[in-house]
C-alpha positions in Angstrom: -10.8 0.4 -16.4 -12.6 -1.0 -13.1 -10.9 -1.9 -10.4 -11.2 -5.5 -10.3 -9.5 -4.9 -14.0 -6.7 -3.0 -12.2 -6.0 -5.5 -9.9 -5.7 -8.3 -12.1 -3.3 -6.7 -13.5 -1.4 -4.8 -10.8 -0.1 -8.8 -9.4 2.5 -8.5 -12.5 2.3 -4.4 -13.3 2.9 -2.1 -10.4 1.8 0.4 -12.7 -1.8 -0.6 -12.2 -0.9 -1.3 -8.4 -0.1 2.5 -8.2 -3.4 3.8 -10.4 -5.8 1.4 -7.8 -4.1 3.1 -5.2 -4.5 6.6 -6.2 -8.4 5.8 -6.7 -8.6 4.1 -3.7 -6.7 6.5 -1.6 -8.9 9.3 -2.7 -12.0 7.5 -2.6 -10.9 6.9 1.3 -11.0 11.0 1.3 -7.2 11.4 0.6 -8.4 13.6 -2.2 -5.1 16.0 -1.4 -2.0 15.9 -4.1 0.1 16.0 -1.1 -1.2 13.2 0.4 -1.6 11.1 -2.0 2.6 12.4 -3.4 3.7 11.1 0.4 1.7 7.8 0.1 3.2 7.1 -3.1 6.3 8.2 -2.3 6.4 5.8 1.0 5.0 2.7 -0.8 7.0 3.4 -3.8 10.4 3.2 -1.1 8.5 0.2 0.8 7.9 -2.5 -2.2 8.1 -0.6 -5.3 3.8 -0.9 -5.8 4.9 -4.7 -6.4 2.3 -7.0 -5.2 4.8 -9.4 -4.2 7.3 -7.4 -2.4 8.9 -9.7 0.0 11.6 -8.6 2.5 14.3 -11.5 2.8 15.5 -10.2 6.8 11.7 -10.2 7.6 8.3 -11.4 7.0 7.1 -8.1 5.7 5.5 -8.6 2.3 3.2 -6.7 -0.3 2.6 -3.1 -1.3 2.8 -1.6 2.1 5.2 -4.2 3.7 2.7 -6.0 6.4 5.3 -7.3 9.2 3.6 -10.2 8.9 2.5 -10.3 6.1 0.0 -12.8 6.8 -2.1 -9.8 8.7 -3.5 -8.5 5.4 -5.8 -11.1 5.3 -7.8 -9.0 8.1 -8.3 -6.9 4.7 -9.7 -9.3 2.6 -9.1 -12.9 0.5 -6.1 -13.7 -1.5 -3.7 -11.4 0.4 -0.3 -12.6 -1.4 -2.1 -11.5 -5.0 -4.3 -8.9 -4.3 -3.0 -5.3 -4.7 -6.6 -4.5 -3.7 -6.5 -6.2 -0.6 -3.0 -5.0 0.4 -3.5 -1.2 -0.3 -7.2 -1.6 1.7 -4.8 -3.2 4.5 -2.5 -0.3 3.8 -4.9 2.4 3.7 -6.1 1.0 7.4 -2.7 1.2 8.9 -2.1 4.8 7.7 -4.7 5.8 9.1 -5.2 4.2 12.2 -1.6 4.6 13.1 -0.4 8.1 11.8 -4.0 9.7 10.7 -2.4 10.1 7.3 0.4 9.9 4.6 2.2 12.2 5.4 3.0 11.6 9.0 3.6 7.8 7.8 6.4 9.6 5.4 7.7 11.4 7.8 7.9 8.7 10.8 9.9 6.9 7.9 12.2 9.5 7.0 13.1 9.7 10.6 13.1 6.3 11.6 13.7 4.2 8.3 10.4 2.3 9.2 6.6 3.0 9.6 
């Protein structure tokens, strides 16, 4: 299945949400199990993989809970629908922020945010 395939589906299935993540997040070079466990774990506790995630005490939407959500569109079009544009926005902020997974898991099991 391509990923434009995956994502079409992924707005109504986080199943595919979850498979376009794990290709993406390895084709970023988070080839690791253990990366790629604590970025599913963290998104999984975030949204769910659901594309349309919302957070009723804040702005945060999507996959990876953008606070706003509107910032995703730095990522690419169609930002409210896109799991592929949310997890690329995703994949950025992980890395930027916490160089990885991993430390993004554990800032959020410490602080209940990330």
């Amino acid at each position: 299945m391509t990923d434009r395939q995956m994502n079409d589906r992924a707005e109504y299935h986080p199943y595919f949400a979850r498979k376009l993540g794990h290709r993406m997040a390895r084709d970023h070079g988070w080839r690791s199990d253990r990366q790629w466990h604590c970025l599913r774990r963290l998104w999984n506790l975030e949204s769910s993989w659901r594309v349309h995630a919302d957070n009723p005490n804040n702005s945060a939407y999507g996959i990876p809970q953008a606070l706003p959500g509107s910032k995703m569109s730095s990522a690419g079009d169609h930002w409210r629908r896109s799991a592929h544009t949310q997890i690329t926005w995703g994949i950025r902020y992980v890395r930027d922020r916490y160089h990885g997974p991993c430390v993004a898991m554990h800032h959020k099991n410490r602080h209940g945010w990330y």
